[in-house]
N, CA, C and O atoms as a Tripos MOL2 file, in Angstrom:
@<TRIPOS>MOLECULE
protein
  168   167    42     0     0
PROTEIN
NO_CHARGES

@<TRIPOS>ATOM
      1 N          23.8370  -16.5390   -8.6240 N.3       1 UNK1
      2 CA         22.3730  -16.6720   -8.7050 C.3       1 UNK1
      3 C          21.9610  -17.0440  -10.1240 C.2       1 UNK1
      4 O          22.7090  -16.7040  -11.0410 O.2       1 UNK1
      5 N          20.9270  -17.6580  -10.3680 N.am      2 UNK2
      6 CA         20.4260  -18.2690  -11.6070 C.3       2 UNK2
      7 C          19.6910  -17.1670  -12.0120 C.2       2 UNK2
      8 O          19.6860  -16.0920  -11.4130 O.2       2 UNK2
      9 N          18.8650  -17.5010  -13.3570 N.am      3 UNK3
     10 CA         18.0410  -16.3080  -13.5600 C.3       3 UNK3
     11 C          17.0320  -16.3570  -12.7510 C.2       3 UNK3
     12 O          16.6140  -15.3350  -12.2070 O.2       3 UNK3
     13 N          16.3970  -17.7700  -12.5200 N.am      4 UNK4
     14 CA         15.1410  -17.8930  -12.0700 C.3       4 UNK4
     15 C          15.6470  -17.5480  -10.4080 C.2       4 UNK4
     16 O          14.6370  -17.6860   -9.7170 O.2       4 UNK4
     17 N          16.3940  -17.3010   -9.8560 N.am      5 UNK5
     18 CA         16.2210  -16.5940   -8.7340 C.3       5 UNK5
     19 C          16.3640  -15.3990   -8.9940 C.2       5 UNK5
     20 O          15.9970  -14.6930   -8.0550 O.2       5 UNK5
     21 N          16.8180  -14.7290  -10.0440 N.am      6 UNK6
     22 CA         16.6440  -12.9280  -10.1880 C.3       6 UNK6
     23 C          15.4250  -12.6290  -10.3370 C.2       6 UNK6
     24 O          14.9580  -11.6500   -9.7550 O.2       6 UNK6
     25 N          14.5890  -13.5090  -11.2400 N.am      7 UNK7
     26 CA         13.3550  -13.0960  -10.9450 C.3       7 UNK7
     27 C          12.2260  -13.1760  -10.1070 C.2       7 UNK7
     28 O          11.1700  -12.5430  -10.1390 O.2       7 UNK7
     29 N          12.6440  -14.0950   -9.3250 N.am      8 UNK8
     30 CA         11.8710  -14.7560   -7.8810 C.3       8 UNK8
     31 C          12.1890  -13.0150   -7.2770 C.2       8 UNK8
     32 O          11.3320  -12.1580   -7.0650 O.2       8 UNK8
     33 N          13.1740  -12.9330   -7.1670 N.am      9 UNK9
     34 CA         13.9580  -11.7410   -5.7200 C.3       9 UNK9
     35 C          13.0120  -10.4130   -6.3750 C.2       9 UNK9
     36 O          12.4020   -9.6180   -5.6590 O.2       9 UNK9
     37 N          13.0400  -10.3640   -7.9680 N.am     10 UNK10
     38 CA         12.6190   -9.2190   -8.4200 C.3      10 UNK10
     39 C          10.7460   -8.8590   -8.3660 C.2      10 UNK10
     40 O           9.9950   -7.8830   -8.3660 O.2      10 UNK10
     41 N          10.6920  -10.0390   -8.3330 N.am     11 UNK11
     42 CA          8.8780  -10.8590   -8.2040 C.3      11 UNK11
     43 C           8.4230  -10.1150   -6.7450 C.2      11 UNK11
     44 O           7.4590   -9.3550   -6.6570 O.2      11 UNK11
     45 N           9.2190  -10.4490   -5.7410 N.am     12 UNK12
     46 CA          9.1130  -10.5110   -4.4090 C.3      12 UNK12
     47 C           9.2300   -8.7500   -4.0030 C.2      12 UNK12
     48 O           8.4190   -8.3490   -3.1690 O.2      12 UNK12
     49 N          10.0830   -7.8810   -4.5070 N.am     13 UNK13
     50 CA         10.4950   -6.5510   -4.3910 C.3      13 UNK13
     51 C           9.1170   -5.6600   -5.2210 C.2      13 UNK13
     52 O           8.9630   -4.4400   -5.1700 O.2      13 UNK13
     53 N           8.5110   -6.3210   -5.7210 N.am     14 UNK14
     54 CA          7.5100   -5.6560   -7.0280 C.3      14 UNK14
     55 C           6.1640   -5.6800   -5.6680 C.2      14 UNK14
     56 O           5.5010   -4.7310   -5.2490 O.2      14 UNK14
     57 N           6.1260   -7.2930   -5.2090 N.am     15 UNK15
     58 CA          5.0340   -7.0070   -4.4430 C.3      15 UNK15
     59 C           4.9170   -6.7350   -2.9630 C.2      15 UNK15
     60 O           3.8800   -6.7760   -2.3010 O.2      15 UNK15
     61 N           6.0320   -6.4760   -2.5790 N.am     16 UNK16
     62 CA          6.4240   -5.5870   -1.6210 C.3      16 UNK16
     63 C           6.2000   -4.0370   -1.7460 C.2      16 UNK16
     64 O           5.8770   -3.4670   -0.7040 O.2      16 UNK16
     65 N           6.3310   -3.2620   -2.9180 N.am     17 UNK17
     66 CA          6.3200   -2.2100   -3.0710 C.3      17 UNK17
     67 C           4.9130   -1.9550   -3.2620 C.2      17 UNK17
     68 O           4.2410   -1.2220   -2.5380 O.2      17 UNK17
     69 N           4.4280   -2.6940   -4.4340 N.am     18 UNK18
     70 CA          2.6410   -2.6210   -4.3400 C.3      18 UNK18
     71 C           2.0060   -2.5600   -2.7230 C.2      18 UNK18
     72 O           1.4960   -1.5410   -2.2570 O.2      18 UNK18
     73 N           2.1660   -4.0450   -1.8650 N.am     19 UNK19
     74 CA          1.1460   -3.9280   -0.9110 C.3      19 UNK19
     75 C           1.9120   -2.7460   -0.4350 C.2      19 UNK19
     76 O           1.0870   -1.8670   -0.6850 O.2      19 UNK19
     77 N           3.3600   -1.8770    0.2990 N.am     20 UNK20
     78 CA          3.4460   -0.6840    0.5240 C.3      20 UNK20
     79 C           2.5430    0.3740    0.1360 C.2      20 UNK20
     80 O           2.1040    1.1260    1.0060 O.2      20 UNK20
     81 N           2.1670    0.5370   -1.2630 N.am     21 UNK21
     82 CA          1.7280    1.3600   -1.7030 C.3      21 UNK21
     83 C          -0.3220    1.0700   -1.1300 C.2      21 UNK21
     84 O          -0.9650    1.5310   -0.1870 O.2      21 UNK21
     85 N          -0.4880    0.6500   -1.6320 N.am     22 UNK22
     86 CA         -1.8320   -0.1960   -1.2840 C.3      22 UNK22
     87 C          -2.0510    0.0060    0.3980 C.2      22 UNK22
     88 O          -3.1910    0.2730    0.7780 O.2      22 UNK22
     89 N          -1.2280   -0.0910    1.1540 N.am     23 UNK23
     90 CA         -1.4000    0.3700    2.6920 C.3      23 UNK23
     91 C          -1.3320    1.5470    2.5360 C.2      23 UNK23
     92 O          -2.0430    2.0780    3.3890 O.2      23 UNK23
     93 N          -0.6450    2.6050    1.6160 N.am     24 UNK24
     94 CA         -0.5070    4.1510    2.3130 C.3      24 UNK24
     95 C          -1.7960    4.4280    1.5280 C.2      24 UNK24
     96 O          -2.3280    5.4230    2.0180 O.2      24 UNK24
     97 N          -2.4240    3.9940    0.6180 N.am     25 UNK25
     98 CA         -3.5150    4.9000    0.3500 C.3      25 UNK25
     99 C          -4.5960    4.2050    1.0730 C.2      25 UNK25
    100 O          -5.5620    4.9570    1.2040 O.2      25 UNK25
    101 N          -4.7970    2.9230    1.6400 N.am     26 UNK26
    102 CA         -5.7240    3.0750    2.2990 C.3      26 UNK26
    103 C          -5.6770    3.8670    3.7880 C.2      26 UNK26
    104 O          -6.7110    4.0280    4.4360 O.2      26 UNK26
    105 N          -4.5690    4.2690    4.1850 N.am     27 UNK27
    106 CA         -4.7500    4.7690    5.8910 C.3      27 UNK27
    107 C          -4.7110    6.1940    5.1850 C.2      27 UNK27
    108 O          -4.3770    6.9960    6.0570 O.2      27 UNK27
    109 N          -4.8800    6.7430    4.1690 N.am     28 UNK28
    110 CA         -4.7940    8.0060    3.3060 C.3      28 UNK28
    111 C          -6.4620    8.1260    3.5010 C.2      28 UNK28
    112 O          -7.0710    8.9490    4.1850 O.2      28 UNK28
    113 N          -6.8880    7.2580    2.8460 N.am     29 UNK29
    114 CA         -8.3340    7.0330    2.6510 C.3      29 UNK29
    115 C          -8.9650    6.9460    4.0240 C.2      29 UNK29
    116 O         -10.1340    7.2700    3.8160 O.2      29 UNK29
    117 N          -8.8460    6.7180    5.1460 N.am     30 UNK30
    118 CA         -9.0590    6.2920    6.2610 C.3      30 UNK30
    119 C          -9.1950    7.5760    7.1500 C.2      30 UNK30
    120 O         -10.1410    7.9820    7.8250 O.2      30 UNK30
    121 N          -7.7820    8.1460    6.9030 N.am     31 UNK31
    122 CA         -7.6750    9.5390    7.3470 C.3      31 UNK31
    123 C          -8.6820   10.5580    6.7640 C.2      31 UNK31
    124 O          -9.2720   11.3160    7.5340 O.2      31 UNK31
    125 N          -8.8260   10.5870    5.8830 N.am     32 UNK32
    126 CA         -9.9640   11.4880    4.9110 C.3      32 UNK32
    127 C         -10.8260   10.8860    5.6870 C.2      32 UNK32
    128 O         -10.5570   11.0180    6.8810 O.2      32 UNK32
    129 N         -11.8380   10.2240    5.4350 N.am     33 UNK33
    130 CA        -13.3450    9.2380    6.0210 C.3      33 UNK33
    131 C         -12.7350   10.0870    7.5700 C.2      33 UNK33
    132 O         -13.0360   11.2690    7.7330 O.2      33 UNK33
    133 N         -12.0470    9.4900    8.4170 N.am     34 UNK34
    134 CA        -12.0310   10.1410    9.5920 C.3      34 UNK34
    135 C         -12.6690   11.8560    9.6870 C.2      34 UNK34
    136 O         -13.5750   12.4980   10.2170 O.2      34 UNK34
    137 N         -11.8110   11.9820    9.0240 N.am     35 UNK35
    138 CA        -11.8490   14.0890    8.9620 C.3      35 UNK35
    139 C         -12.8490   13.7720    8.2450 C.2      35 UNK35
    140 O         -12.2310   12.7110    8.3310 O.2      35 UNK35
    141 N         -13.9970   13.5430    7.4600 N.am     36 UNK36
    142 CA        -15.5240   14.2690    7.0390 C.3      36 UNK36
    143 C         -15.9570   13.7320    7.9380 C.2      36 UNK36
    144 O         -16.6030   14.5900    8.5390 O.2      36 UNK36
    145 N         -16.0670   12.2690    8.7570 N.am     37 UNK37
    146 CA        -17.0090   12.0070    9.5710 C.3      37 UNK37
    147 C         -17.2350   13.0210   10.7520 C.2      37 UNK37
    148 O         -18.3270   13.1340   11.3080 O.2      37 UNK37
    149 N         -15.9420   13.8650   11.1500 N.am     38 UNK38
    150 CA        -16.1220   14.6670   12.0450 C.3      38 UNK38
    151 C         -16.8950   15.6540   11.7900 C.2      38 UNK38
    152 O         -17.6860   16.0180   12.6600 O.2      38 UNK38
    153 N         -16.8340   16.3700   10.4210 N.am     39 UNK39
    154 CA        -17.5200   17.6560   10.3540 C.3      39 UNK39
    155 C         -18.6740   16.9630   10.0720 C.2      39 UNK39
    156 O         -19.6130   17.6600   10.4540 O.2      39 UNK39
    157 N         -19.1730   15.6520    9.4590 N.am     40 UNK40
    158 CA        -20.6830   15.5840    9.7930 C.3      40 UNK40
    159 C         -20.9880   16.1640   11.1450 C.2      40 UNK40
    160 O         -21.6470   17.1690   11.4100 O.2      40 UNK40
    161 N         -20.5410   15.5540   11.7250 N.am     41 UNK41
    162 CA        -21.1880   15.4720   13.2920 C.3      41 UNK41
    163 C         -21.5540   16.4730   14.0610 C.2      41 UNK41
    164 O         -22.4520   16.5270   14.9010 O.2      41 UNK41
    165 N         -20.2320   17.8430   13.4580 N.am     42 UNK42
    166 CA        -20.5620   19.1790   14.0160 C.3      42 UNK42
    167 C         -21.6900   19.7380   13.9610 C.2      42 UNK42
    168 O         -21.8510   20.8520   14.4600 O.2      42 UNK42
@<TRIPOS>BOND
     1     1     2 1
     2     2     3 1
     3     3     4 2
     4     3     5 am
     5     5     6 1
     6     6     7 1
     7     7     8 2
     8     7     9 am
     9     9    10 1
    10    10    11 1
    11    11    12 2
    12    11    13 am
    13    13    14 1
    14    14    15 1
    15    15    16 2
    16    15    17 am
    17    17    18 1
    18    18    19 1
    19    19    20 2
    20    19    21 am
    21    21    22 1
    22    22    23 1
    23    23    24 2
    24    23    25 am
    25    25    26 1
    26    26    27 1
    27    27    28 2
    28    27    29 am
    29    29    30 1
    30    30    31 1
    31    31    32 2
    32    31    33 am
    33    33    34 1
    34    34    35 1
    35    35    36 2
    36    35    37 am
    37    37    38 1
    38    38    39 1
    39    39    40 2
    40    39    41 am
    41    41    42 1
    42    42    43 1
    43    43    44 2
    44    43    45 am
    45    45    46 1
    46    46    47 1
    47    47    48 2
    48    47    49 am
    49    49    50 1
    50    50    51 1
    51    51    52 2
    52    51    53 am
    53    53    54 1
    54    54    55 1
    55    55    56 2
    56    55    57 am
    57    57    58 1
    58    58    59 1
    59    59    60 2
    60    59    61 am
    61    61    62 1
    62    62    63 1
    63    63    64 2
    64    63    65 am
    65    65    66 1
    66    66    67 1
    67    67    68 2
    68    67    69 am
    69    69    70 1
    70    70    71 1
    71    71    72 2
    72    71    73 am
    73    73    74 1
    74    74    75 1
    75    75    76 2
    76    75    77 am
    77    77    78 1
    78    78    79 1
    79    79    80 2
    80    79    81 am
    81    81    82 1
    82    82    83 1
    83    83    84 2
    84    83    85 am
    85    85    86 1
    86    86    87 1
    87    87    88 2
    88    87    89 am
    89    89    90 1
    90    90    91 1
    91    91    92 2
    92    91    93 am
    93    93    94 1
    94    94    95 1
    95    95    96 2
    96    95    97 am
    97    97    98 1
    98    98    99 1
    99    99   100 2
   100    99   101 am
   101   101   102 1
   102   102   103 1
   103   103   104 2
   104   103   105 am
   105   105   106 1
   106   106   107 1
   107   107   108 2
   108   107   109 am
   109   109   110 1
   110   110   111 1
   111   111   112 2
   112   111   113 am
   113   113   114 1
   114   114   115 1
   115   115   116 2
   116   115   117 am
   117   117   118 1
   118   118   119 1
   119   119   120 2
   120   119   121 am
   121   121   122 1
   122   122   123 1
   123   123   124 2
   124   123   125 am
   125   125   126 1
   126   126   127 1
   127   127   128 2
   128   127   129 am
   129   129   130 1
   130   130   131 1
   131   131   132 2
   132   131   133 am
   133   133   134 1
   134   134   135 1
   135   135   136 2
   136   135   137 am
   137   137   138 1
   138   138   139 1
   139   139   140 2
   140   139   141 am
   141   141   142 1
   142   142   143 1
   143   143   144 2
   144   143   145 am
   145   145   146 1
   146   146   147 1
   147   147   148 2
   148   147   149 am
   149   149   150 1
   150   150   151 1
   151   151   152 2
   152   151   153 am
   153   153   154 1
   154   154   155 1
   155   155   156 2
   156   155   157 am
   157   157   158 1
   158   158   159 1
   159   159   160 2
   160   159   161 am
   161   161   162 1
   162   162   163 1
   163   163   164 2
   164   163   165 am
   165   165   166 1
   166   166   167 1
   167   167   168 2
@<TRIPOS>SUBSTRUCTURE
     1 UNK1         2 RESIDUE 1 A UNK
     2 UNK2         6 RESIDUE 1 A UNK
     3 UNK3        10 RESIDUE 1 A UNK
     4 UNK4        14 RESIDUE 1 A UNK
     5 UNK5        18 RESIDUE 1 A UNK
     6 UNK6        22 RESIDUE 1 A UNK
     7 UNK7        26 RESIDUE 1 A UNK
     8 UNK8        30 RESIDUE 1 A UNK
     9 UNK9        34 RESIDUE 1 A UNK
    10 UNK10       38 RESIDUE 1 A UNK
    11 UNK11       42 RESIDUE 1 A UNK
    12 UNK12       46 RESIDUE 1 A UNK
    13 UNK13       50 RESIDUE 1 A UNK
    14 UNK14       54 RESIDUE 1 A UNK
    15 UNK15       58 RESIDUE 1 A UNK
    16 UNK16       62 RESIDUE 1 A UNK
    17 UNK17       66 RESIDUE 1 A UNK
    18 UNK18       70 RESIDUE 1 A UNK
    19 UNK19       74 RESIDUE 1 A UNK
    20 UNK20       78 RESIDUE 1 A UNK
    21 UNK21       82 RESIDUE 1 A UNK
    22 UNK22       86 RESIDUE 1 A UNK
    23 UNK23       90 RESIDUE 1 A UNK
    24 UNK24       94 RESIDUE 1 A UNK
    25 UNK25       98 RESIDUE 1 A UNK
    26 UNK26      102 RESIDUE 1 A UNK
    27 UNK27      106 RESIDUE 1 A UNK
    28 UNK28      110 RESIDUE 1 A UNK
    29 UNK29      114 RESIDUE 1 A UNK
    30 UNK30      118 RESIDUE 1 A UNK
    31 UNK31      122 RESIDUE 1 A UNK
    32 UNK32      126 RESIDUE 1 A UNK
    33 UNK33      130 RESIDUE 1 A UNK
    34 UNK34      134 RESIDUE 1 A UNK
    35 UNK35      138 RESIDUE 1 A UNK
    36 UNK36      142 RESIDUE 1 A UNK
    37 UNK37      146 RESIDUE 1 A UNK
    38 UNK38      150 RESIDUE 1 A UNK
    39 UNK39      154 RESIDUE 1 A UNK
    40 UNK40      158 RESIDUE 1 A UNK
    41 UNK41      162 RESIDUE 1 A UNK
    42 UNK42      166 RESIDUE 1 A UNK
């Protein structure tokens, strides 16, 4: 492998892990909003 594909592969693993991360806090966030909307309602 060249460099410029180590850093393509390493490029690609960086924003893989971000949007991962970026999905668990929004269904984090989602889940919360869920659970207060309920006790509004009570």
């Amino acid at each position: 492998m060249t460099e410029l594909e180590v850093v393509d592969v390493y490029v690609n693993l960086s924003l893989d892990m971000n949007i991962g991360m970026v999905h668990q806090i929004m269904n984090w966030n989602s889940e919360l909003y869920l659970s207060t909307q309920r006790f509004t309602w009570l």
